[in-house]
Phi, psi and omega in degrees: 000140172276162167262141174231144160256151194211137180211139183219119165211068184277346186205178196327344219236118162323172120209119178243142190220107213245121138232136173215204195298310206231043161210177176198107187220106189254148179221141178226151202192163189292177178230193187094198179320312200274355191294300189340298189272344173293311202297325177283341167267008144251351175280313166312304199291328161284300151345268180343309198317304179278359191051035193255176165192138139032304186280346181257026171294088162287352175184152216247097185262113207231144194252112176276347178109188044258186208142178180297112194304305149351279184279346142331290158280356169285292193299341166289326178283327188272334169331284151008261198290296169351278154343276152335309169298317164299331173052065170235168136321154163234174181221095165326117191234135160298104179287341148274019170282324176280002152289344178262322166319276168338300161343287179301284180306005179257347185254336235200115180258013180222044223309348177270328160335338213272354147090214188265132173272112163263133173259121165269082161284119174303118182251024139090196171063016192077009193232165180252165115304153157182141142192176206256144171242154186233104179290120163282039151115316188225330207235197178227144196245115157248158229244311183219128181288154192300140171189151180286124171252139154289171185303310204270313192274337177346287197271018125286303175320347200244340180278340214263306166232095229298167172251148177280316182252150141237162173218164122126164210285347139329315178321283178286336186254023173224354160070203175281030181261339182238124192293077210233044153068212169282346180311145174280132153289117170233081189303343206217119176314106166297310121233103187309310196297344192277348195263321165280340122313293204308300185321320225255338163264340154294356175257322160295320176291001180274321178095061182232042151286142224203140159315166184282326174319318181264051189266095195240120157277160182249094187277117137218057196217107203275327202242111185249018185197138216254142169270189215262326161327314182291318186289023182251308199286307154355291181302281168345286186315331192252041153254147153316157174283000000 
């Protein structure tokens, strides 16, 4: 197995991750303001664990999102300046692919059991993250690439073709408002960092290491903040009549 180091913070939650043939060394912390200044001295501190640096690497694995635009660029940035130091690759991870990984483990001693998963993420603003996955034998296949959905087109998506699974954190912030049928529901992560080793040798053995240059996020929301007209009317609109 190779070592890989993997860092994510597309959502509240730090996660960082060291795996390789004989270790597993996962941290999971808050994100926000504090990732920034946290991260690169727990990604040292897991390394250290191992008696590893940087040069015992083989690629530098980063959660591109989509997700909280703030922790995108902290994690791409560190992704990066790593990278760089190191003269290693990086590896680009979908981030809402470890939410259907999770998923599968938490549901599935047979991740081809789980049939098609969709991750629904609350993307605040009334909107989801989302999109559907396939377990292929090793990997994750995905079936509708991540994109911002409203409430209304989701659950068009769901009438055409039902889902076995949904995850992610939509579940809960949007309540019984979202209609997700007969699917088994997993609103809640067990471990993101376990999901995120795993995901992150899987893209490797798939060869989807990229120059450090191309340590990129995946924006797919031109607008991350509502003006205070828009929260009024927003508000206005969800009180009963």
């Amino acid at each position: 197995m190779t070592v890989l180091l993997a860092l994510d913070t597309a959502t509240e939650i730090m996660t960082l991750a060291l795996s390789g043939p004989a270790c597993l060394r996962l941290h999971e912390g808050e994100s926000g303001a504090k990732a920034s200044a946290r991260m690169v001295p727990e990604l040292m501190r897991l390394l250290a664990l191992e008696g590893m640096s940087l040069r015992d690497v083989d690629a530098i694995a980063f959660g591109r999102g989509p997700g909280a635009f703030t922790g995108l660029r902290t994690t791409c940035a560190v992704a990066q300046g790593l990278a760089y130091g190191a003269a290693k690759p990086v590896l680009p991870i979908d981030s809402l692919m470890l939410v259907a990984e999770d998923a599968a483990l938490q549901c599935f001693d047979d991740a081809a059991r789980c049939g098609a998963i969709w991750v629904a993420m609350d993307a605040r603003m009334s909107e989801i993250y989302a999109a559907s996955y396939r377990w292929q034998g090793s990997h994750w296949s995905t079936e509708t690439e991540p994109a911002l959905f409203t409430r209304e087109a989701i659950q068009a998506c769901w009438r055409i073709e039902a889902p076995d699974v949904v995850a992610g954190s939509a579940l809960e912030a949007f309540g019984g408002q979202l209609d997700t049928g007969k699917a088994r529901r997993v609103p809640q992560p067990q471990s993101r960092s376990t999901s995120l080793a795993r995901v992150a040798q899987q893209q490797w053995r798939l060869g989807r290491a990229l120059d450090a240059a191309l340590a990129l996020p995946l924006y797919i929301r031109d607008k991350v903040a509502l003006t205070t007209a828009e929260r009024l009317a927003l508000r206005s609109a969800q009180e009963p009549a």
